[in-house]
C-alpha positions in Angstrom: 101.7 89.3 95.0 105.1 90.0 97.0 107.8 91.4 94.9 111.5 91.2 95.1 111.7 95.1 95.8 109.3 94.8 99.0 106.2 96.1 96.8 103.0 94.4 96.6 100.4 95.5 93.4 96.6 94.5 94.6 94.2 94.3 92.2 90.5 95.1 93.6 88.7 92.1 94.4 86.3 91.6 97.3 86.7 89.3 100.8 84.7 86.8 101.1 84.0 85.3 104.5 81.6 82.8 106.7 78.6 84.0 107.5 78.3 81.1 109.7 80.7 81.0 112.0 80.6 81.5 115.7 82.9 82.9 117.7 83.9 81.8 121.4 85.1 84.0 123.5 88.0 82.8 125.8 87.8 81.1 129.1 89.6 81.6 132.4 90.1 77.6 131.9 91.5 78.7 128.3 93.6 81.3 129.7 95.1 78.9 132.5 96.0 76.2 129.0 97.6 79.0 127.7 99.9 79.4 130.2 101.0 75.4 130.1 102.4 76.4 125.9 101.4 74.9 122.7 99.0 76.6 121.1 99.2 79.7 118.4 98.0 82.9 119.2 97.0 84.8 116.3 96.7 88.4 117.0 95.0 91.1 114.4 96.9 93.9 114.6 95.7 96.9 116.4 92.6 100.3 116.1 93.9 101.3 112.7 93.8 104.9 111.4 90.5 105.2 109.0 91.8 108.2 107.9 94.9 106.4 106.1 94.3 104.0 103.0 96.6 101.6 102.0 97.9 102.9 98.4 96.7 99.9 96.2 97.5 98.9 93.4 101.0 99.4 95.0 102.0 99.0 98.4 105.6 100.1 99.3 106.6 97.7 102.4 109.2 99.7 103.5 107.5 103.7 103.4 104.6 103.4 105.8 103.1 106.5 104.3 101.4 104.1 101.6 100.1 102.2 103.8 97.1 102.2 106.5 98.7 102.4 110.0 98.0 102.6 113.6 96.0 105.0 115.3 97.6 106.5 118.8 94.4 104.5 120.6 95.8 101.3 118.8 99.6 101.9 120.1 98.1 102.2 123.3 96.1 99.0 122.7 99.3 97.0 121.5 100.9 98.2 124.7 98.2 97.0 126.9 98.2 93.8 125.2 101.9 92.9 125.8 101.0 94.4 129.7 97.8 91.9 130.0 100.2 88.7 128.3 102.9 89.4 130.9 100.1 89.5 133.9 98.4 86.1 132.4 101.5 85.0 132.5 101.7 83.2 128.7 104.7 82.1 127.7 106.1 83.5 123.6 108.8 81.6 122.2 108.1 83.6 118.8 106.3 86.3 117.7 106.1 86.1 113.3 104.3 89.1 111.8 103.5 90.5 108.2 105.6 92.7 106.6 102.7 95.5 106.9 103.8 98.7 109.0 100.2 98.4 111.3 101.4 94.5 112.0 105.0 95.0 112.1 104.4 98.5 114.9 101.4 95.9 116.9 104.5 93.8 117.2 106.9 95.8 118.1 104.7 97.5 121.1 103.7 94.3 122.5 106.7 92.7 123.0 108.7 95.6 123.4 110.4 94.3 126.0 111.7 91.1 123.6 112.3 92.5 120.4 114.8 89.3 120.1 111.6 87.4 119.7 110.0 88.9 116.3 110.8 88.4 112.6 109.0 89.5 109.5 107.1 86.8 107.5 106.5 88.5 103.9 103.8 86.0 102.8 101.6 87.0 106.2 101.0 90.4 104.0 97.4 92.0 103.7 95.5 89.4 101.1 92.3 91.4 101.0 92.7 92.9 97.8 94.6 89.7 96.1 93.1 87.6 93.2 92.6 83.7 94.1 96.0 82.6 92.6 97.8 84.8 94.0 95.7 84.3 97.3 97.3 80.8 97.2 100.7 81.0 98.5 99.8 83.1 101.8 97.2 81.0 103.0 99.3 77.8 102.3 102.0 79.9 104.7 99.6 80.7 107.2 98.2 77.1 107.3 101.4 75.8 108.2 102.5 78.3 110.8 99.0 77.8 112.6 99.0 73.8 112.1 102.9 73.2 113.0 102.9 72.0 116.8 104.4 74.1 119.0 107.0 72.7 121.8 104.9 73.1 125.7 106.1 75.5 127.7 105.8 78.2 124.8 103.2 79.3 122.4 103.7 80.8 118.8 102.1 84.5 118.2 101.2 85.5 114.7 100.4 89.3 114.1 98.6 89.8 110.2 95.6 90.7 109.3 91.7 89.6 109.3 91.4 88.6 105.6 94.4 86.5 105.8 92.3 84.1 108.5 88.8 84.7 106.9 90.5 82.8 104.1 91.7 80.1 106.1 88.6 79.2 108.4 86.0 81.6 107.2 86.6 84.0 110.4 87.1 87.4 109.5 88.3 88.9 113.3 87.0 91.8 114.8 87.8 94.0 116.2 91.1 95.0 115.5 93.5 94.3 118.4 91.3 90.6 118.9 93.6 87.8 119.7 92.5 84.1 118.1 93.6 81.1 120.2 94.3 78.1 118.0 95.6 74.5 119.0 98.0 73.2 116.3 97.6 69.9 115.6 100.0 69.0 112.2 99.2 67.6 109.4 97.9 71.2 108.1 95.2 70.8 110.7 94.4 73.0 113.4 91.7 73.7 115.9 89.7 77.0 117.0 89.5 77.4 120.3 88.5 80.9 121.6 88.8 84.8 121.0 90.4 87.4 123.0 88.7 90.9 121.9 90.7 94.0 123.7 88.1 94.7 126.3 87.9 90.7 127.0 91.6 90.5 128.9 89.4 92.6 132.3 87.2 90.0 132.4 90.1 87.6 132.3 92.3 89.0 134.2 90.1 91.0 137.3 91.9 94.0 138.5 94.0 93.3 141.5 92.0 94.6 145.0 93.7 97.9 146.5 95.4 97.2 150.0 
């Protein structure tokens, strides 16, 4: 659970995700939607470093040294990413992340060029390791930033983590860096409409021909 001091305590309990799921990858058709607004783009946050562990049972939001982080190949991914958005041309009228150093740096690098745009959502925090109960209150947040509409001419970007979605819709994403288009459709409903994976945006977006 999220404390008042910005420390979260994680007891060990397992993820549990659908087996039966299928992804879809994007389409150019997708792609050219995207552009036109209204849809919520939930991003995993970038390559993490395997050598780094988050320090459960207590996580200290604000000292990234407790906490798993990126690797230099997933700074370099975050920065790509916020390259490949400006070339497709998607509009971002807000960019919420979790309160987790690897979300808040993916953030930071992808839309480095407006930082205006982000703020910290606490309850968007690593659920993995959470009990059921205390599962309850971040999934209910996520549900209603992925199912509020959003205005056309923009689109909402969430940056959090893969357990946090497996718990919503039974898709845990991967790999890290993989962007999740969803259509928001109120009412706490939603609808799953394509994946981005990092090496997905070249087929996307083909290089542009040397004169």
């Amino acid at each position: 659970m999220v404390a008042a001091t910005g420390t979260i305590a994680w007891p060990d309990v397992g993820i549990a995700q659908d087996q039966d799921f299928q992804e879809i990858l994007a389409s150019p058709a997708l792609l050219a939607q995207m552009r036109q607004g209204g849809f919520v783009l939930y991003l995993r946050h970038g390559t993490s470093d395997p050598s780094r562990v988050d320090r459960a049972p207590q996580v200290d939001l604000n000292d990234c040294s407790t906490q798993r982080v990126l690797s230099d190949a997933g700074r370099q991914q975050a920065r790509d990413l916020g390259l490949a958005l400006r070339r497709a041309r998607i509009p971002v009228g807000e960019v919420i992340h979790s309160p987790m150093c690897r979300a808040r740096e993916s953030a930071q690098l992808t839309f480095a060029t407006q930082p205006q745009l982000l703020r910290a959502e606490p309850l968007l925090a690593y659920t993995a390791n959470l009990t059921s109960e205390q599962k309850k209150p971040v999934a209910a947040a996520t549900r209603a930033l992925v199912s509020t509409p959003v205005p056309e001419g923009t689109n909402r970007v969430i940056v959090a983590h893969a357990p946090n979605l497996a718990d919503l819709m039974g898709y845990f994403v991967k790999p890290e860096g993989t962007m999740v288009v969803l259509r928001p459709l109120g009412r706490s409903q939603f609808e799953y409409m394509g994946s981005i994976p990092p090496s997905h945006w070249s087929l996307l977006l083909p290089a542009t021909p040397k004169r």
